[in-house]
N, C-alpha and C positions, 0 to 999 in steps of 0.2 A: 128371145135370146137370153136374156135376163131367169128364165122357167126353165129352159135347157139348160143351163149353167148350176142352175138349184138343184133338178134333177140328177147330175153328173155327179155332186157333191154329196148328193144324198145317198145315192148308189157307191162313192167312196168311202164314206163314212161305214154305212155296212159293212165293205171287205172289213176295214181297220179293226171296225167293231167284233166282226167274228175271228180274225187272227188275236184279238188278245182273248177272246174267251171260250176257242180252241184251238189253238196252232196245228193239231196235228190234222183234224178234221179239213182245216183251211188249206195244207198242203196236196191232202189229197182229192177235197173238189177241182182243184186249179187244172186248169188244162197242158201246163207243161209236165205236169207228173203222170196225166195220162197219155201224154203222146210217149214220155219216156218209157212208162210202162208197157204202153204197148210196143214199142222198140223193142225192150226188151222182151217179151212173149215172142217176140219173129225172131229177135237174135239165139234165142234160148230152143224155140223150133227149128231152125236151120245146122244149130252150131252144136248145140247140147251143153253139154258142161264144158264143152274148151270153152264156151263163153267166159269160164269164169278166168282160165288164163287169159285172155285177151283181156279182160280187165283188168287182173294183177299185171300184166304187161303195162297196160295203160296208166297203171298208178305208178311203174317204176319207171318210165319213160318220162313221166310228171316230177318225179321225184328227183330226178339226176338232172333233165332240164332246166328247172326252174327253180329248186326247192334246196338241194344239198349243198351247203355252204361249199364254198372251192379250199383246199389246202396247198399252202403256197411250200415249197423245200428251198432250204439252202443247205448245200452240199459241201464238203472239206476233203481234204486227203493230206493226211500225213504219216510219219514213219519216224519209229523208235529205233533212238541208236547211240551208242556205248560210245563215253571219249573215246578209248584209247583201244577199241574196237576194232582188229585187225581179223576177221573171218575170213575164213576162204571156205567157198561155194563147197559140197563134198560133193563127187561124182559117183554115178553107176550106183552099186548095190550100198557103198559107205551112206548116202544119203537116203537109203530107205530106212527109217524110225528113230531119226535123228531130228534133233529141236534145237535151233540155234537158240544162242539168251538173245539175238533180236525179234529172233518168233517168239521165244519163251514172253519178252515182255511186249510187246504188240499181242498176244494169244489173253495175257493179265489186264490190258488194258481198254480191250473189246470188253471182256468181262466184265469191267469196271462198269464204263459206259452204260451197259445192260444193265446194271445193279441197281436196287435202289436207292442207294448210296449217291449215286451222282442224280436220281430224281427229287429226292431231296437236296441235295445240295443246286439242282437248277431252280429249285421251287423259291429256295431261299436266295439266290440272286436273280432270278427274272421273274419270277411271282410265275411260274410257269403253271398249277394247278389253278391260278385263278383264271388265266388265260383258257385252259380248257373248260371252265367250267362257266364262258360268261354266257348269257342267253340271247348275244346276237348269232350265235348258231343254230345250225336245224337242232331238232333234236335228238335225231337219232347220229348226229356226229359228232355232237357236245359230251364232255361229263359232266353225270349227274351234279347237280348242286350239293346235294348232301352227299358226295361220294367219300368213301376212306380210304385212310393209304394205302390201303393194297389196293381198292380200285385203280387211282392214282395214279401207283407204281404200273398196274397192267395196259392200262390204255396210254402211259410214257412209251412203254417199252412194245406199241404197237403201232407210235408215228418217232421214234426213232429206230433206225436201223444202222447197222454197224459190219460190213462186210470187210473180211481181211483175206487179202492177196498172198499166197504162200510162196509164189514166187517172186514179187518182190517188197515182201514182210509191210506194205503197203496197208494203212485203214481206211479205209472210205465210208464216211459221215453221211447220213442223209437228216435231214432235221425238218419235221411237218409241224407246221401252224396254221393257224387261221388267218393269217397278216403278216405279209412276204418281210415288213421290216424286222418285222417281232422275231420272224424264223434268222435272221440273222444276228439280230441280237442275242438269240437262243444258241446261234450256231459258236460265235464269238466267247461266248460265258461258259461253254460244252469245251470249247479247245483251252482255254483258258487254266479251268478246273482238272482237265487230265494232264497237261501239261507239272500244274503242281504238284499232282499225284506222281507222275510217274519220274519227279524231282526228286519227291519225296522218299520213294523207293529208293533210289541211288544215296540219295546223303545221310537218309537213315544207315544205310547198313557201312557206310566210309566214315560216319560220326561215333556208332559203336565199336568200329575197329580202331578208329584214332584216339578215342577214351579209355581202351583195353591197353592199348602200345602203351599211349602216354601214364598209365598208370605202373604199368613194368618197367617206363623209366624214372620214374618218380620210388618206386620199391629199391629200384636198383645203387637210384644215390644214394639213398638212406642209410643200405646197406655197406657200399665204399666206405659211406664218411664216418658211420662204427668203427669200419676195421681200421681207416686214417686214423680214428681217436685212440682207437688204442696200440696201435704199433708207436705215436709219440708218446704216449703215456709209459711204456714199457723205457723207450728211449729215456723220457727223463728219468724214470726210477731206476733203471742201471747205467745212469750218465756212459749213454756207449750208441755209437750212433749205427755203427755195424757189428754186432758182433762176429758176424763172420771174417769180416775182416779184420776184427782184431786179435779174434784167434790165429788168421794167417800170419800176422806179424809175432803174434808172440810164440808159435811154432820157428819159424824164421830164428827168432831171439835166443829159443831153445839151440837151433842146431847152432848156432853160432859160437854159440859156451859150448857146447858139446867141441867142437874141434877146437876152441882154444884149449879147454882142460886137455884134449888129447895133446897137443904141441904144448903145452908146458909140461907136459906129464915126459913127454920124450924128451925135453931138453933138461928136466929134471934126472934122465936116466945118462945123458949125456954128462952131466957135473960131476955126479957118484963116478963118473969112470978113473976121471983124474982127481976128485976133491973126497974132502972127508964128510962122514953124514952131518958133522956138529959145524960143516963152516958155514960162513953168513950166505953164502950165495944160493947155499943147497935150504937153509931152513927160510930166505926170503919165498925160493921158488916153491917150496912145500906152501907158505903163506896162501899165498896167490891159488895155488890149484885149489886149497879148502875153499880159500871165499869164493874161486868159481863154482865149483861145485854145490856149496850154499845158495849161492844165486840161482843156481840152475833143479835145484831143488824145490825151490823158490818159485820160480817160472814155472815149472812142471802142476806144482799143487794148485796154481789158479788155472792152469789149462783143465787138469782133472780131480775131482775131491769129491769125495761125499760131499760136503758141502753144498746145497741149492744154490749160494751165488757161484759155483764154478760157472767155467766162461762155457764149457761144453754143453753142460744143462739150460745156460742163459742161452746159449745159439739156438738149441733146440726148440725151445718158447718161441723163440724170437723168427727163427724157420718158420713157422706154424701160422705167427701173427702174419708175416712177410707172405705167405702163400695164402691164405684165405683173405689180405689185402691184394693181391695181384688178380687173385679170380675174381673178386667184387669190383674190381676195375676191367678186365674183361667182360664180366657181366651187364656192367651199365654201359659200355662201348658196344657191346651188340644190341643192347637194347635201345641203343640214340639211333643204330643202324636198323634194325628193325623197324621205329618209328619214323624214319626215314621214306624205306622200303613202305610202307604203309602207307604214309603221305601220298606218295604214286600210285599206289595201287589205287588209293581212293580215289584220287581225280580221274583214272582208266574208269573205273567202274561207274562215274557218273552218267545220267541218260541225260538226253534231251528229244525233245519232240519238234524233228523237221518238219516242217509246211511243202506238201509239195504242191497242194492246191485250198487256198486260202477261201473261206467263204465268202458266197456274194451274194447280191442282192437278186430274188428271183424278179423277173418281169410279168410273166405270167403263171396260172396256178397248175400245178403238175400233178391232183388229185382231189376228188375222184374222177378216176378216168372212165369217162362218161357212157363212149361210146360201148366200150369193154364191159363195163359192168351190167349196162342193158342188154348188151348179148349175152351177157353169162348168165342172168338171171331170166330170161325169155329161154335159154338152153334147157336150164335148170328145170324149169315151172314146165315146160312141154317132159322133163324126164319123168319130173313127178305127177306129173298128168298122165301118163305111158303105163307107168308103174301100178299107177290108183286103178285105172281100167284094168289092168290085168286081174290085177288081186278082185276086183267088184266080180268079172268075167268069172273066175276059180271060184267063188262064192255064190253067186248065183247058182252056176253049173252044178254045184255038187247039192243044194237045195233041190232042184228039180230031179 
C-alpha cells in the first residue's frame, strides 16, 4: 500500500513537473485535448466551416447567459408647460408645420437631455462616469477606464434615451445602469437638472424684460423730475405760478378799462352838451378818463412789449416748460404701465416641468435582452456565413 501510494505520487510529481516546464506540450499530450480535437476533426468534416458559427453562436449564448452584466431602467414622463399657457389644438391643414412653444420647449429639452451638457452635469452630481467605468462589469458593457469625454459623452447618450410624443408634447425618460437603485438616483438627478433648466429658460428671459421695463422706468423719472425742477424754478424766478392765467386776468383787467374809458368818455360827451369845457365836472371827468387810459396803457405794455419779461413771452417759456413736464409725466405713467404689463407677461411666460410619471424603482433588469440579441446575432453570423460562401463560390469559380 504504502509502494502504490509512492508510485501515485511519483507519477504526480512528473505531470506537475512537466506543466511547469512546458505547459503547452503538457496541454497537448493530455487526453482531454485530444478527444476535443478529435471532436473537432468530425465536427469540422461533417459541418465544415459553419462549424465556426456554431461556435461563435456558442460564445454568444455564453456570453448573454452567464457573462453580460444585466442593466437595470428607471423610466419618467413628463411635459413642459407655460403659466399662463392658453393653446388651442390647430386643426386640418392649419396644424401642418406649425410648432407650439410647448413643443418648441419639450423639442429644447430632449435636446438638452442628449447634450453633453446634462452628461456632465449627471457626472458631477451622481459620479455617473465612474459608475460606468467600474470593473464589476463585463467588459465589453463597461466604459473604458481611461475613457474621455467624448467617450463619456457617447456611451451616456447610448443608455439614455429620450422619446417625445407630438401629440401629447409628452417626454418619456428611459435611464440604463448597472444597479436598479443607482438608475433611480440617476433618474431623480436627470428630472431635477432639466427642470432647472427649463426654469431657467422662462426667468431668464422675464428677468431681462423686467430689467429693460424697470430701467425705462427709472429713465423716465428722471426725466419728470428735470422738467418738475425746472417749471418751479421758472415759477420762482417770475414769482407767477400760471402765467396763463395771469394773462387771462390781466386781459380781463384790459377789457374792463376799455369800457370804463368808453362810459366815461360818453358821459363826458353828455356834460359838454349842457356845461362849459372849463367847469369842474367836465375837467374832473377829463381827469379820470386820462388816468384810465394810463393805466390801461399800463396793462397793455406788461401784456405785450419787446421786453423779455412781457407776460406773452413769459407764457410762452412757460407753455414749453408746462408741455415737455406733462409728456415726462405721461412718459413715466406708461412706463409704470408698461412694467406692469411685463410683470404679467413674465409670470405667463414662466415653464414648469409636470411629472406625469414619476421615476421608480426597477424590480427586475430590462437589458440586455438576452433572448433577442442571441437571435439576432445567430441571424446575423448565418447572414455572414451565406454571404462569405458566395463570394468564396465566385472566386474559386472564376480561378478554375
Amino acid at each position: 500500500m504504502s509502494q502504490l501510494s509512492k508510485t501515485e505520487l511519483t507519477h504526480l510529481q512528473r505531470k506537475v513537473r512537466k506543466l511547469k516546464r512546458n505547459p503547452r506540450q503538457f496541454v497537448v499530450d493530455s487526453r482531454a485535448y485530444a478527444t476535443t480535437r478529435k471532436a473537432a476533426y468530425l465536427a469540422w468534416a461533417k459541418l465544415g466551416s459553419f462549424a465556426l458559427v456554431l461556435l461563435l453562436s456558442l460564445l454568444v449564448v455564453f456570453y448573454y447567459t452567464l457573462w453580460a452584466s444585466p442593466r437595470y431602467v428607471s423610466e419618467a414622463q413628463f411635459v413642459v408647460k407655460q403659466a399662463g399657457s392658453n393653446e388651442l389644438p390647430l386643426a386640418g391643414l392649419a396644424a401642418l408645420g406649425s410648432v407650439s412653444s410647448s413643443m418648441r420647449d419639450a423639442l429644447v429639452l430632449q435636446k438638452y437631455i442628449e447634450s453633453s451638457a446634462m452628461a456632465k452635469a449627471l457626472d458631477e452630481a451622481v459620479s455617473l462616469k465612474a459608475h460606468y467605468e467600474r470593473s464589476d462589469w463585463d467588459v465589453f458593457s463597461r466604459l473604458g477606464a481611461e475613457s474621455t469625454l467624448e467617450d463619456y459623452v457617447k456611451f451616456y447618450q447610448q443608455h439614455i434615451s429620450v422619446m417625445h410624443d407630438e401629440l401629447s408634447d409628452v417626454l418619456y425618460v428611459e435611464v440604463q445602469t448597472f444597479d436598479a437603485e443607482y438608475s433611480l438616483q440617476v433618474a431623480n438627478a436627470l428630472m431635477s437638472i432639466s427642470e432647472a433648466f427649463i426654469n431657467n429658460i422662462g426667468s431668464k428671459m422675464a428677468q431681462e424684460q423686467m430689467a429693460y421695463a424697470q430701467k425705462e422706468v427709472e429713465r423716465s423719472y428722471n426725466v419728470l423730475r428735470e422738467q418738475q425742477s425746472s417749471l418751479i424754478h421758472f415759477q420762482d424766478k417770475f414769482k407767477l405760478y400760471n402765467p396763463e392765467q395771469q394773462g387771462g386776468a390781466l386781459v380781463g383787467a384790459i377789457n374792463e378799462l376799455e369800457g370804463e374809458i368808453i362810459r366815461q368818455q360818453t358821459e363826458m360827451k353828455s356834460l359838454l352838451a349842457f356845461m362849459r369845457d372849463d367847469a369842474p365836472e367836465v375837467k374832473a371827468k377829463r381827469i379820470r378818463i386820462k388816468a384810465l387810459e394810463q393805466q390801461l396803457s399800463e396793462e397793455k405794455s406788461k401784456l405785450t412789449n419787446e421786453d423779455k419779461k412781457s407776460l406773452n413771452k413769459i407764457n410762452v417759456d412757460f407753455q414749453e416748460i408746462k408741455l415737455n413736464t406733462e409728456l415726462a409725466s405721461d412718459l413715466y405713467k406708461s412706463s409704470l404701465a408698461g412694467l406692469e404689463q411685463v410683470r404679467s407677461e413674465a409670470y405667463r411666460k414662466l415653464k414648469h416641468l409636470l411629472i406625469v410619471e414619476a421615476p421608480s424603482l426597477a424590480e427586475e433588469d430590462k437589458y440586455p435582452r438576452r433572448l433577442y440579441s442571441i437571435f439576432t446575432w445567430f441571424v446575423s453570423l448565418i447572414l455572414i456565413y451565406l454571404i462569405g460562401r458566395l463570394i468564396y463560390s465566385i472566386v474559386k469559380e472564376h480561378k478554375e
